[in-house]
Steps between C-alpha positions, in 0.01 A plus 500: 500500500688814351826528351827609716565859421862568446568622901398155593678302254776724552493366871469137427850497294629662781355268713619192338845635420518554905247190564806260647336422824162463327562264242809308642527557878178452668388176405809340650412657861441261769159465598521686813679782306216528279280519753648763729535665154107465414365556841709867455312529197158414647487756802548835314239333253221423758605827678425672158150292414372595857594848471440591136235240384084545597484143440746351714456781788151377563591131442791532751305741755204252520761229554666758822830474341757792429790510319735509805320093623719354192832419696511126363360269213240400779372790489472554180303171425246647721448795264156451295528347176378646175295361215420567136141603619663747715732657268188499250280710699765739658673577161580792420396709799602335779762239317735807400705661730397809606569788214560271255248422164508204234576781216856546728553165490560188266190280530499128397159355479391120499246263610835272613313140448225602736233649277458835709658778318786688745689831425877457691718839460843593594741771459820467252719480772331134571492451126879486459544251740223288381690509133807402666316198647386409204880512346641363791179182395611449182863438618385209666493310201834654268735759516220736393704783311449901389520367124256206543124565311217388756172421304198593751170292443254683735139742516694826443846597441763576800542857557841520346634322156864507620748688702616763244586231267568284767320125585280547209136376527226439262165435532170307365153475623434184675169543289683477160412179305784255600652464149610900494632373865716258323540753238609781758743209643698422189562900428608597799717196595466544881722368747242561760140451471247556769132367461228334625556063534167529302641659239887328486243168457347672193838594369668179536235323305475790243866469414728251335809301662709680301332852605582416874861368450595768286388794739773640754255523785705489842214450720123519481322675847131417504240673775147572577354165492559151683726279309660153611860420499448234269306689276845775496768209455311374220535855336851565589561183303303628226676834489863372639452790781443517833115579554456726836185563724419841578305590812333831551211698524392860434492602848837319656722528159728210479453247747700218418670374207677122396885513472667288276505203758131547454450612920271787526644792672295767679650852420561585841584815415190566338247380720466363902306158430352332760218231485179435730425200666337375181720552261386808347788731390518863632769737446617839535666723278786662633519773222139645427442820748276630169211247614636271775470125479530361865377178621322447163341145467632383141165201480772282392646169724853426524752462776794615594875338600825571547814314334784542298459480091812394256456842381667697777158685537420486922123670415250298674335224264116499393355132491200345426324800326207452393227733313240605312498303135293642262254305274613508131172490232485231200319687243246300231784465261725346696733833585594526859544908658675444767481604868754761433328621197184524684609679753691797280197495293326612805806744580440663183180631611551577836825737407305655240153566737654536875233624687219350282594145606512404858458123488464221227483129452562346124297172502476228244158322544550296173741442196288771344384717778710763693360726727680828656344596842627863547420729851446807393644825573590868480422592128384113373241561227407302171776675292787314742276190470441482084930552564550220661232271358704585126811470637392121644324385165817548353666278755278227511380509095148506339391107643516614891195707655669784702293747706562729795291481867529753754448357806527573900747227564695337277485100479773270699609145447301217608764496840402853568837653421535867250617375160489789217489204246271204495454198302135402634558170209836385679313557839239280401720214378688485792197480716 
């Protein structure tokens, strides 16, 4: 993802210093406020997709629906869904509205937890409110102010590292060893950190009593992998902080996110969220008319009800969530890489070769065996592969084989679903 230029950071200031409504106002709308409010947003949006978008023309033509059927939500839970296949084989083309390019746009690329590698783009406009979310997140767990350092654990750096001076953020590599984590930590004295649970587990063990107590950290927000509250109430104890779940994806931006009272809130403003019959999540972003997301089936289960929270906040409440967890690999010497680690290990690559890479699967078929299935494509040759096979010896040390396989189809689980990381040994000993 590119940096804000100084037009669009220029924009976001303003935008926050006239963001009121945004960040205060609409998350204490009734429910049927916000929905008059979203279904307002969600009929120019469709009416744009249908118009201005290849993809969704045909989808909504086959389906004999034009823009001027939507006249209620019933009608608009009629519309085709969407799916990461889809978006996969349209993109760029027929994903992009019409007269627009990924070079015009910012581009965000990921393989979420899925193992199929997506490109998701959106213009700047979208981008400022998307930042603002994410402020308007971290205020959910302290009074998250302009002079307050944010230390960023993630694949690659935000596209900003403050505000003109303003809400300064650093950044390290999720794929830095963990003591220069701890290391970064200590300098930069963070009163917000945002990481992986993988990784806050690694850090809590990596650093003293002392360390914790001593460090002003307000809140911690973790994301991107499947944590249990347990397993965050034992680390706010550890790090006398509230610890926060994050959830998002690359395609809907912020989804939901835990307040304080530890309830998590859909960002209404964000996204439409509905679920299927199922369970499965699928939302609609109400701000993306770069590369529409409508109807878009998330893969992930959850459900979805409606009651007050000691917070004040009246956005509807995401329960029972459940999805993907990664497999973490134990290495012959006993060191654990984590899920998270895995999977920006796997980032690194795909960011570097876009086009060369359009699936993979990172399997460990014993303590010393690890195997990375790759599909290959535009512009994949040995070069890319020696890379990658260097950059993974390094990972997993001298006493672990490590060899790339192009295949046709990459590998799934013994249930049958995608996982971009498998532990074959763990499978086996829980069969």
């Amino acid at each position: 993802m590119r940096d804000l230029n100084t037009r669009e950071m220029l924009a976001l200031v303003r935008t926050l210093l006239g963001g009121a409504r945004f960040l205060h106002q609409a998350p204490r709308w009734s429910h049927d406020e916000m929905q008059a409010w979203q279904f307002a947003r969600i009929q120019p949006l469709v009416r744009h997709a249908w118009t201005n978008v290849p993809f969704y023309r045909q989808l909504y033509t086959a389906a004999s629906f034009r823009p001027d059927d939507l006249r209620s939500w019933a009608d608009f839970q009629r519309l085709p869904t969407v799916t990461k296949d889809d978006v996969i084989a349209n993109y760029p083309a027929r994903m992009l509205a019409d007269g627009l390019s990924p070079e015009h746009l910012i581009v965000s690329r990921s393989s979420g937890s899925s193992g199929k590698v997506l490109d998701i783009a959106y213009d700047s406009r979208a981008m400022v409110t998307y930042t603002l979310a994410g402020l308007r997140l971290y205020q959910m767990g302290f009074s998250y102010r302009p002079w307050h350092r944010q230390l960023y654990i993630y694949t690659s750096p935000y596209p900003f590292r403050s505000l003109f001076g303003l809400y300064p953020l650093h950044f390290i590599s999720t794929l830095s060893p963990v003591d220069e984590i701890v290391a970064a930590i200590k300098r930069v004295r963070p009163d917000l950190l945002v990481c992986y649970p993988s990784h806050l587990q690694q850090i809590a063990r990596a650093m003293t009593d002392a360390d914790c107590s001593t460090l002003p950290l307000k809140s911690i927000s973790v994301n991107s992998e499947m944590s249990t509250q347990a397993e965050r109430d034992a680390l706010a104890e550890r790090f006398h902080c509230p610890v926060l779940d994050e959830y998002s994806s690359e395609e809907l931006t912020r989804v939901a996110a835990q307040c304080r009272h530890k309830t998590y809130h859909l960002f209404e403003d964000i996204n439409y969220i509905e679920t299927q019959s199922d369970g499965v999540i699928v939302g609609t972003n109400l701000h993306n008319y770069a590369m529409p997301m409508i109807r878009y089936v998330q893969n992930d289960l959850g459900a979805i009800e409606v009651r007050p929270c000691d917070c004040g906040w009246r956005f509807r409440h995401l329960v029972n969530l459940q999805g993907r967890k990664n497999d973490s690999f134990i290495l012959p010497s006993g060191k654990v890489l984590s899920s998270g680690f895995l999977l920006d290990a796997t980032y690194e690559f795909l960011l570097a070769y876009r086009t060369a890479v359009k699936d993979f699967c990172l399997i460990q078929e014993a303590t010393d065996r690890v195997v990375l299935q790759i599909v290959a494509g535009t512009g994949w040759d040995s070069d890319i592969e020696r890379k990658i096979t260097q950059r993974f010896r390094e990972f997993l040390g001298s006493d672990v084989e490590f060899h790339v396989a192009t295949v046709a189809i990459c590998d799934k689980t013994k249930t049958g679903k995608r996982n971009p990381i498998i532990n074959r040994i763990h499978s086996r000993s829980q069969s």
